[in-house]
C-alpha positions as protocol buffer text, in pm:
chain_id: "A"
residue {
  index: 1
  type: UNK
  ca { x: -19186 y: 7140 z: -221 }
}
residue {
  index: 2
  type: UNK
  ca { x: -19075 y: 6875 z: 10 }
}
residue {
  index: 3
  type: UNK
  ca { x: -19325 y: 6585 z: 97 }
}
residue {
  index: 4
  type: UNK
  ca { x: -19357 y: 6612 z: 497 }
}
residue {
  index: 5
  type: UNK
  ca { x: -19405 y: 6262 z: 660 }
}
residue {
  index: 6
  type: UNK
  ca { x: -19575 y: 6273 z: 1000 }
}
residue {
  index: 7
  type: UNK
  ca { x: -19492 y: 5941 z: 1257 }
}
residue {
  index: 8
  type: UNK
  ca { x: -19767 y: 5739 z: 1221 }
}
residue {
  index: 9
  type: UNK
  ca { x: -19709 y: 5739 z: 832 }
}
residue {
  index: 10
  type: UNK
  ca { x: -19305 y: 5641 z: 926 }
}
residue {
  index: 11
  type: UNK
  ca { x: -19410 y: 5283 z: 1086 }
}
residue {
  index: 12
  type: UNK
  ca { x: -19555 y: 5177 z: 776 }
}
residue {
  index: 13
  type: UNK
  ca { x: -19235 y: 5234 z: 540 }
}
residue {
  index: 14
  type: UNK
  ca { x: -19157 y: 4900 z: 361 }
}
residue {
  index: 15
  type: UNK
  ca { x: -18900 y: 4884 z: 86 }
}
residue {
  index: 16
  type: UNK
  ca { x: -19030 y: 4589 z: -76 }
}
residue {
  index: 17
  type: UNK
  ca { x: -19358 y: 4796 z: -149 }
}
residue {
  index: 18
  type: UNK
  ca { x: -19157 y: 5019 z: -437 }
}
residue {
  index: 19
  type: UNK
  ca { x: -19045 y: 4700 z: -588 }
}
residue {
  index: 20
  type: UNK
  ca { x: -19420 y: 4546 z: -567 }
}
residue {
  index: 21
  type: UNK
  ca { x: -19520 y: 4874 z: -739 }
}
residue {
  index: 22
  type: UNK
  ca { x: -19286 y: 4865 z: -1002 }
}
residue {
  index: 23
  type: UNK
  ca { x: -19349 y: 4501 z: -1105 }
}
residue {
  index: 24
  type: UNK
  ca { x: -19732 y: 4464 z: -1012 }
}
residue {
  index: 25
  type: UNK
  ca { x: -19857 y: 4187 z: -739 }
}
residue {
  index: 26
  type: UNK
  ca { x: -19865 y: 3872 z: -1072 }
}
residue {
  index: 27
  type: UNK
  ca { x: -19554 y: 3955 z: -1189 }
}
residue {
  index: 28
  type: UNK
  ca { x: -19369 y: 3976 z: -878 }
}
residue {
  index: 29
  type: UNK
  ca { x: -19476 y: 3680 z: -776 }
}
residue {
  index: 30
  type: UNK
  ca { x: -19387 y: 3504 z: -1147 }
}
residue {
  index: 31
  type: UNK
  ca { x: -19048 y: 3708 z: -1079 }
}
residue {
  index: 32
  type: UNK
  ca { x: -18987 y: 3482 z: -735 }
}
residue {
  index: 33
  type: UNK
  ca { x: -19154 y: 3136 z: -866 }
}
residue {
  index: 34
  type: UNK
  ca { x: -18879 y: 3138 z: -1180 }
}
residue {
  index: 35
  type: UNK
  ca { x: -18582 y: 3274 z: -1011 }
}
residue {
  index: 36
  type: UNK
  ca { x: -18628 y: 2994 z: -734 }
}
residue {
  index: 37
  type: UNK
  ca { x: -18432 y: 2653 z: -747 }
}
residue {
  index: 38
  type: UNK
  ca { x: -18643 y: 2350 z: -609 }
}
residue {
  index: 39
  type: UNK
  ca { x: -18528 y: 1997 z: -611 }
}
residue {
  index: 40
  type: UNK
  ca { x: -18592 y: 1732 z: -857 }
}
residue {
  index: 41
  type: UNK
  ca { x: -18913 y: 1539 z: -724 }
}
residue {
  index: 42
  type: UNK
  ca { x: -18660 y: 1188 z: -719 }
}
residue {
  index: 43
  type: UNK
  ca { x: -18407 y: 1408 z: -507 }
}
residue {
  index: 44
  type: UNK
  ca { x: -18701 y: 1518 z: -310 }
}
residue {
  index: 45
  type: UNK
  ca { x: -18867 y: 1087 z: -283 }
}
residue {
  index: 46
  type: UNK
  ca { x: -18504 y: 974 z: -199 }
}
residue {
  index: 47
  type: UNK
  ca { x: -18473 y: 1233 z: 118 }
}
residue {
  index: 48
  type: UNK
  ca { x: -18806 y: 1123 z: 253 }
}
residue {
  index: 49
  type: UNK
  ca { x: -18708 y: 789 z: 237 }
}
residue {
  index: 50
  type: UNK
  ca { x: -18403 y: 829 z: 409 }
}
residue {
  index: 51
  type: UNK
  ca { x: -18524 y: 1039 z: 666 }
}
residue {
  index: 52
  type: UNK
  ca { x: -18794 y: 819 z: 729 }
}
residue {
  index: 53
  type: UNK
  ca { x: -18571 y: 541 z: 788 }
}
residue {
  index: 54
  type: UNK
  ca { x: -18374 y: 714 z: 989 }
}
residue {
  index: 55
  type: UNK
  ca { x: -18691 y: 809 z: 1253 }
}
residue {
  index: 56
  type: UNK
  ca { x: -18776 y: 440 z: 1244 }
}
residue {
  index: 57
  type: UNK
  ca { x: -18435 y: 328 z: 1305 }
}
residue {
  index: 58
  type: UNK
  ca { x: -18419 y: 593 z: 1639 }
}
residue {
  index: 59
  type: UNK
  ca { x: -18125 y: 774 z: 1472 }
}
residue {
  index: 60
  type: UNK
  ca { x: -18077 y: 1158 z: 1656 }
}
residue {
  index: 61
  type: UNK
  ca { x: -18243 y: 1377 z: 1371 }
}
residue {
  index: 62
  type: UNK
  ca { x: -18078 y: 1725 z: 1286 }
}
residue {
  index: 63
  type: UNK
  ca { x: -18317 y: 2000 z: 1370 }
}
residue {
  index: 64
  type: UNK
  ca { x: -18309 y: 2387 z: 1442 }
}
residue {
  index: 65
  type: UNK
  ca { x: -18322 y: 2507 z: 1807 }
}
residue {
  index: 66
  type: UNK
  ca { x: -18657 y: 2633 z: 1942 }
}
residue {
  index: 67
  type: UNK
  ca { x: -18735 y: 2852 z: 2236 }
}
residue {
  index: 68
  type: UNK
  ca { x: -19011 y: 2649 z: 2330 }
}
residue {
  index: 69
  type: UNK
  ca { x: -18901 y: 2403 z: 2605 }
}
residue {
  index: 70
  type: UNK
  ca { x: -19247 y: 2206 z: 2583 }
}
residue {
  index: 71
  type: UNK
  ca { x: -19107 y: 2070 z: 2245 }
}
residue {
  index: 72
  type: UNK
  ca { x: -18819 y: 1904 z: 2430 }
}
residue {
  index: 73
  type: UNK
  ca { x: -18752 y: 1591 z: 2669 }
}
residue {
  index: 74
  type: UNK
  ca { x: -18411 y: 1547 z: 2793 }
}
residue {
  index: 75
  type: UNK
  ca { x: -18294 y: 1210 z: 2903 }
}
residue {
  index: 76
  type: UNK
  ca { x: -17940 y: 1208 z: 3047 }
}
residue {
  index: 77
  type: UNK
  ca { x: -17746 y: 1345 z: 2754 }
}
residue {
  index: 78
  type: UNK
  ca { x: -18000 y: 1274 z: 2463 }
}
residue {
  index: 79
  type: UNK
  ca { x: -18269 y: 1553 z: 2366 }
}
residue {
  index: 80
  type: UNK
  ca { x: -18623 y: 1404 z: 2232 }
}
residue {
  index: 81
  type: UNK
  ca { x: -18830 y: 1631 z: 2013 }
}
residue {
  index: 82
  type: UNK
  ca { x: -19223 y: 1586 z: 2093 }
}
residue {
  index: 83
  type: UNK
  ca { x: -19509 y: 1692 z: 1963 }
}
residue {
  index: 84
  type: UNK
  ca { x: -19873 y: 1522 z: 1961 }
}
residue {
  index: 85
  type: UNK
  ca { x: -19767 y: 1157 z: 2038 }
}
residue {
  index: 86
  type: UNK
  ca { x: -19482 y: 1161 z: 1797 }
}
residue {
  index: 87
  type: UNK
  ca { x: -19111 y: 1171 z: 1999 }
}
residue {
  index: 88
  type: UNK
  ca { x: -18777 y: 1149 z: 1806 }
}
residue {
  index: 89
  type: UNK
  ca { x: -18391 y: 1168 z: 1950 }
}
residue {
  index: 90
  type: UNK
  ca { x: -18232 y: 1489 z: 1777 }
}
residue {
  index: 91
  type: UNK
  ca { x: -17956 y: 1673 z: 1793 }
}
residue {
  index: 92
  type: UNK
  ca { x: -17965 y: 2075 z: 1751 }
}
residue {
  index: 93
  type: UNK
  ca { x: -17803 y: 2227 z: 1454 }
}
residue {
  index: 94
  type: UNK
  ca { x: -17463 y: 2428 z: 1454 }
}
residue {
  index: 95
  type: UNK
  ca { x: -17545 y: 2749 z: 1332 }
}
residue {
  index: 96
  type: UNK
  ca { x: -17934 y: 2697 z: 1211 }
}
residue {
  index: 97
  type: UNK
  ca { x: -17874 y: 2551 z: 843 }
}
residue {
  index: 98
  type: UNK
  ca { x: -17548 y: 2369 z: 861 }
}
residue {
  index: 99
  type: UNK
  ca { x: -17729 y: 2050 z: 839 }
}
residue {
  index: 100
  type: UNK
  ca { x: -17950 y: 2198 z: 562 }
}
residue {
  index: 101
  type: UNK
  ca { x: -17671 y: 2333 z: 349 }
}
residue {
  index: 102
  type: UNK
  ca { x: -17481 y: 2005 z: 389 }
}
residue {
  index: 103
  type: UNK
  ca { x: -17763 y: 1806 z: 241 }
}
residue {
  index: 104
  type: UNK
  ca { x: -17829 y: 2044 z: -55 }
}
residue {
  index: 105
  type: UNK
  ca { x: -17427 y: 2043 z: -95 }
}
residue {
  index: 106
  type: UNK
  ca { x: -17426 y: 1654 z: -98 }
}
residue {
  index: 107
  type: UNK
  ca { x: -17741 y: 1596 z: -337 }
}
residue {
  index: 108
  type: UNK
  ca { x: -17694 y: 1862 z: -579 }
}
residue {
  index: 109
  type: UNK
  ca { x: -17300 y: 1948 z: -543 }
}
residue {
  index: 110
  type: UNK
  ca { x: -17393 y: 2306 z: -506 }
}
residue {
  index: 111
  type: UNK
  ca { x: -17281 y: 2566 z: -237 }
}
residue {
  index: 112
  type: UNK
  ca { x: -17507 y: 2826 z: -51 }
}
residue {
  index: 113
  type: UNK
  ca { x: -17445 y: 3042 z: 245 }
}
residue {
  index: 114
  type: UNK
  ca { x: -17109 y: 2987 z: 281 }
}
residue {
  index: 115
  type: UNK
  ca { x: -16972 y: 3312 z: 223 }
}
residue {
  index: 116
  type: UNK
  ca { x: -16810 y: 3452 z: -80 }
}
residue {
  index: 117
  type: UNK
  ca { x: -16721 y: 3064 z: -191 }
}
residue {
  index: 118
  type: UNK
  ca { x: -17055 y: 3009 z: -282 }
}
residue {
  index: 119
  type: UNK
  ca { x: -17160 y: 2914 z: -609 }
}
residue {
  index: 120
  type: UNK
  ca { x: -17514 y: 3059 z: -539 }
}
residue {
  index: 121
  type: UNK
  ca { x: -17483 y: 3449 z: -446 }
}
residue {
  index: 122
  type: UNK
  ca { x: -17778 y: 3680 z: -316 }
}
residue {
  index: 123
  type: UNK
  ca { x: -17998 y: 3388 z: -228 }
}
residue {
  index: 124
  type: UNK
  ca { x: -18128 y: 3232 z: 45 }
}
residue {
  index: 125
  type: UNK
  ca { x: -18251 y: 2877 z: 160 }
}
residue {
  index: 126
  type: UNK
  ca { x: -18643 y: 2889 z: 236 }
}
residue {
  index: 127
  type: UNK
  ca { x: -18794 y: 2631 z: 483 }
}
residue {
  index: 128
  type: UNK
  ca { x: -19139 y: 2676 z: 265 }
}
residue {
  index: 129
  type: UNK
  ca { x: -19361 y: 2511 z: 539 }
}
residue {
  index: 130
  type: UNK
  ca { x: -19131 y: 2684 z: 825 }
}
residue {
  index: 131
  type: UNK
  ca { x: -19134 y: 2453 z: 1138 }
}
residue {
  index: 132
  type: UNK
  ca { x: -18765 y: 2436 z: 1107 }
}
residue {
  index: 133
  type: UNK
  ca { x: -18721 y: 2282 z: 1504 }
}
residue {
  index: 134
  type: UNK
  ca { x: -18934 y: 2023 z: 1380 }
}
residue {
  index: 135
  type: UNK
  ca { x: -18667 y: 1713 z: 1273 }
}
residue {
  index: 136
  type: UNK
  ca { x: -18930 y: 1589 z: 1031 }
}
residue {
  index: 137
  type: UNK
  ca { x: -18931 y: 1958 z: 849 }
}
residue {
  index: 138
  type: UNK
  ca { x: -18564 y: 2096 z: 892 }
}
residue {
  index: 139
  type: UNK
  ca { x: -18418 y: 1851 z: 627 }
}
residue {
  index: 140
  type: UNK
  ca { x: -18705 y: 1804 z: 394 }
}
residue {
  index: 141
  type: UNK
  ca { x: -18610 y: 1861 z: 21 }
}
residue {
  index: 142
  type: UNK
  ca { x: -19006 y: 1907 z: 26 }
}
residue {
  index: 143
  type: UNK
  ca { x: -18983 y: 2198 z: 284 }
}
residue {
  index: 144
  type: UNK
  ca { x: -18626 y: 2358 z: 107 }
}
residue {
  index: 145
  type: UNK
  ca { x: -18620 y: 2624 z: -157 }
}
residue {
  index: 146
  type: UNK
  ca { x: -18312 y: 2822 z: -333 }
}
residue {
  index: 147
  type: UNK
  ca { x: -18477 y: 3162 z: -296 }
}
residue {
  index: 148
  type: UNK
  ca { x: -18316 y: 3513 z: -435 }
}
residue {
  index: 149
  type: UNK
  ca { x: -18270 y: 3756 z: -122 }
}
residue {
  index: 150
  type: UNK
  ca { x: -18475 y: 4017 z: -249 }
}
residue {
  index: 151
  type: UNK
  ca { x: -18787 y: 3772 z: -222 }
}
residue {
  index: 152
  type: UNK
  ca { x: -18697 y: 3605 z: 110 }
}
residue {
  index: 153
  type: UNK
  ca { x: -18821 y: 3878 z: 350 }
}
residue {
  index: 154
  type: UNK
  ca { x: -19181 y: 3828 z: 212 }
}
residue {
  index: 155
  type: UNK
  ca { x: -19141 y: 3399 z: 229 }
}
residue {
  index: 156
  type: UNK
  ca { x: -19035 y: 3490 z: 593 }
}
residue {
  index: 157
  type: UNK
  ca { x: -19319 y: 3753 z: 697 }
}
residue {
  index: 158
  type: UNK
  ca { x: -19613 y: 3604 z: 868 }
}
residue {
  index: 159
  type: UNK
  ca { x: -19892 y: 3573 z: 534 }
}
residue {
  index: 160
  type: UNK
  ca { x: -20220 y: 3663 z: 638 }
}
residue {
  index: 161
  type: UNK
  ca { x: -20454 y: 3755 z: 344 }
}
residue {
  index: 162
  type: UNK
  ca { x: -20674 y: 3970 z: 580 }
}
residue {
  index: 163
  type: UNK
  ca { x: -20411 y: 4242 z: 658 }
}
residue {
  index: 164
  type: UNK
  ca { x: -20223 y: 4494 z: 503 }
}
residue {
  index: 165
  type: UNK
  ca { x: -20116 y: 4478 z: 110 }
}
residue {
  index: 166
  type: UNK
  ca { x: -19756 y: 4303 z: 155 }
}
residue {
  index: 167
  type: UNK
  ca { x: -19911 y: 4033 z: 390 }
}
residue {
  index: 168
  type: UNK
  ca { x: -20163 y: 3953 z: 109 }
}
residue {
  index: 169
  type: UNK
  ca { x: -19905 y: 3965 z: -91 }
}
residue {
  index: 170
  type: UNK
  ca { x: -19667 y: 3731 z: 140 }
}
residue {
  index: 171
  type: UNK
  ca { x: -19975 y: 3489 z: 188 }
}
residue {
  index: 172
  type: UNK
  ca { x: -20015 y: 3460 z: -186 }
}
residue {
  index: 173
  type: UNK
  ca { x: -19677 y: 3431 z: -274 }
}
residue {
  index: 174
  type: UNK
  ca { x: -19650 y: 3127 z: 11 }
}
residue {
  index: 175
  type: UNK
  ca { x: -19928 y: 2955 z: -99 }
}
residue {
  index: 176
  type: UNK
  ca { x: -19825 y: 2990 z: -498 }
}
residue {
  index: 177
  type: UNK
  ca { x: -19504 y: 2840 z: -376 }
}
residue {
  index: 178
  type: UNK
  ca { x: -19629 y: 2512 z: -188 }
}
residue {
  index: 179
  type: UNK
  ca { x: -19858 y: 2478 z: -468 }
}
residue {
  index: 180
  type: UNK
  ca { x: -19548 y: 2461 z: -712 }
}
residue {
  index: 181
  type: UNK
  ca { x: -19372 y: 2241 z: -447 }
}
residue {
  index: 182
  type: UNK
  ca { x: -19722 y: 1996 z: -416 }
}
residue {
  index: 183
  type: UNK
  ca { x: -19782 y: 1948 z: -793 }
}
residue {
  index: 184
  type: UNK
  ca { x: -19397 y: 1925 z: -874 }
}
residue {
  index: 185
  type: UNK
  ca { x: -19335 y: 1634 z: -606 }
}
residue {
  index: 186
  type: UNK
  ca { x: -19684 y: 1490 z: -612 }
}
residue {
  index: 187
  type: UNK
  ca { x: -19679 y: 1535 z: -254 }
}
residue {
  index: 188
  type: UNK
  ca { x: -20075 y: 1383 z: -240 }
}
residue {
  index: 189
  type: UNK
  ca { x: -19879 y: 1038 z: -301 }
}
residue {
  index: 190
  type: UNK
  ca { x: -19648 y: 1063 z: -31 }
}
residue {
  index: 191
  type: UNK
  ca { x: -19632 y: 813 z: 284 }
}
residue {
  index: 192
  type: UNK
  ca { x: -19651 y: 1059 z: 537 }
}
residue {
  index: 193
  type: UNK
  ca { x: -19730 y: 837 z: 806 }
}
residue {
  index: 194
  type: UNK
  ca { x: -19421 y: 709 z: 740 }
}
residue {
  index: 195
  type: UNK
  ca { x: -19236 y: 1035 z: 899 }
}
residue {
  index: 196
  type: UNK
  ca { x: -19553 y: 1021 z: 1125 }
}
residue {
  index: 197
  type: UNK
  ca { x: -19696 y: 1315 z: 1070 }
}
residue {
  index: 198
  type: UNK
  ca { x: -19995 y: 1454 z: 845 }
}
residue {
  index: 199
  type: UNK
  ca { x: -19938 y: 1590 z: 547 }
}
residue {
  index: 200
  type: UNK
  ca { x: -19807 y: 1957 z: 543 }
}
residue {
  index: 201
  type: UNK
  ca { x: -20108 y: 2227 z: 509 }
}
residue {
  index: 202
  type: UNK
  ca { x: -20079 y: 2513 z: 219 }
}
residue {
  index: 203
  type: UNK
  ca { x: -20231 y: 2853 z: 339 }
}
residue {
  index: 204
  type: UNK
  ca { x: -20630 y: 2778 z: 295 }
}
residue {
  index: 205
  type: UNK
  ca { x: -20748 y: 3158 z: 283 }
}
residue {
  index: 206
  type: UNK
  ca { x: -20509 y: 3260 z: -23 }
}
residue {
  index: 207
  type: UNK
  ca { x: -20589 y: 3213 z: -383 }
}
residue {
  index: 208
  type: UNK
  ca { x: -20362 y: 3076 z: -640 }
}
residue {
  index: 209
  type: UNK
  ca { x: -20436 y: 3201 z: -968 }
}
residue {
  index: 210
  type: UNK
  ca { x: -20358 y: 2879 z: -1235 }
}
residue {
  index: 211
  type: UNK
  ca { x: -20102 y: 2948 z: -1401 }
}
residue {
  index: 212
  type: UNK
  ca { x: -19714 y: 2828 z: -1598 }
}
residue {
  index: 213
  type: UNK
  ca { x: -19407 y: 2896 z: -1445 }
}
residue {
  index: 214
  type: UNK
  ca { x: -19066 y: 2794 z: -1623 }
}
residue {
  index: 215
  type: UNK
  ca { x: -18896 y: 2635 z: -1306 }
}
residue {
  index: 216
  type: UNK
  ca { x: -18527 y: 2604 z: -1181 }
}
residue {
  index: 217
  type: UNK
  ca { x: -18488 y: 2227 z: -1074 }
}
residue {
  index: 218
  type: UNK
  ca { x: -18164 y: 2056 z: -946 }
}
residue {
  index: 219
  type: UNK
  ca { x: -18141 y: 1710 z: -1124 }
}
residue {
  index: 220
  type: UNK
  ca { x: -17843 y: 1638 z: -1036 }
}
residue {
  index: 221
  type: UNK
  ca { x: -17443 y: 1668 z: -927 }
}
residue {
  index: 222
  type: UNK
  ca { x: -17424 y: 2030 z: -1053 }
}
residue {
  index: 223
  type: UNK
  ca { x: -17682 y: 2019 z: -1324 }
}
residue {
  index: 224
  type: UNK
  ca { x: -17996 y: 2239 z: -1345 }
}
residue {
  index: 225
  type: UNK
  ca { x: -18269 y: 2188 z: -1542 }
}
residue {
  index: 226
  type: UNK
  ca { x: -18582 y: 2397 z: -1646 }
}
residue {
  index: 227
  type: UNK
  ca { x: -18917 y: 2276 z: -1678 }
}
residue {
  index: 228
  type: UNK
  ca { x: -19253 y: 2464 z: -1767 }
}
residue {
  index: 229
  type: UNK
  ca { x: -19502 y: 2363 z: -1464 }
}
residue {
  index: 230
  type: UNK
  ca { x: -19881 y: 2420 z: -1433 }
}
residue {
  index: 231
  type: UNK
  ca { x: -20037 y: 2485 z: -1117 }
}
């Protein structure tokens, strides 16, 4: 006998909820953590460095367009980014990642969203913190994941552990992934005044159960490494 669904039942259709029931909430989330590629944490030192020079120096700093007008000061034919006392000179990205996949191309040798001459297929690049119109954020190796499509729709949901079972899920999965990002950097140690900002904030209301994950990790001009990492 066919199964009749009524309207209210068709808003709440998600694909990614007969994957989640096929692998279980732990193991997807295992599944995403070790099919991700994050950056080696000297890769990751180096780019803060550099773009912290570059603030201090007054350089215009690549960063993705925003809607929001109040985050903007033009003067003649410069555009300032600002946001609580700190104001930078910038200059709005392409296409939304060109900058982004430029960087990742020039520190690692690799290609990504580029079409079918791509050496990395099916995946996407993740700003983990978001804030991508944010100059400080767009480029951050600390902010930039190689994530595998089927997992990026959940890294780009809004994750609020309060709601329904794939925004759990999403806020989980977030906050598992800055955790791997925070322990793998040693992000704690970071200068952060020195891009003038406070250090990012991982998603307080989600747990992260302690675990090991066997991570991807760029080391290099097309070399990948694995590592186990406990979190």
């Amino acid at each position: 006998m066919a199964k009749k669904i009524n309207k209210s039942q068709l808003a709440k259709i998600d694909g990614m909820k007969s994957l989640l029931k096929i692998l279980g909430e732990d193991n997807f989330i295992k599944a995403v953590i070790e099919n991700t590629y994050f950056f080696s944490p000297r890769m990751v030192y180096s780019r803060f460095e550099e773009l912290s020079k570059l603030i201090f120096d007054g350089n215009d700093i690549p960063a993705r367009k925003s809607t929001q007008d109040n985050l903007y000061r033009i003067e003649g034919e410069r555009r300032f980014f600002v946001d609580e006392g700190f104001e930078c000179p910038i200059k709005l990205d392409k296409d939304g990642n060109a900058e982004v996949r430029k960087i990742i191309n020039d520190k690692t040798g690799y290609t990504i969203s580029q079409g079918k001459k791509s050496i990395f297929q099916n995946y996407f690049i993740s700003h983990i913190w978001g804030r991508a119109y944010d100059p400080r954020y767009f480029t951050s190796l600390w902010n930039l994941a190689i994530v595998p499509a089927w997992a990026n729709s959940l890294m780009d949901k809004m994750a609020d552990e309060e709601s329904d079972e794939l925004e759990h899920l999403a806020a989980k999965l977030k906050s598992t992934v800055e955790t791997v990002c925070w322990n793998l950097y040693e992000m704690e140690k970071f200068c952060w005044s020195n891009l003038k900002m406070e250090k990012p904030q991982r998603i307080s209301s989600a747990d992260v159960d302690s675990k090991t994950f066997s991570v991807h990790i760029f080391c290099g001009d097309l070399c990948i490494t694995e590592m186990n990492l406990t979190i």
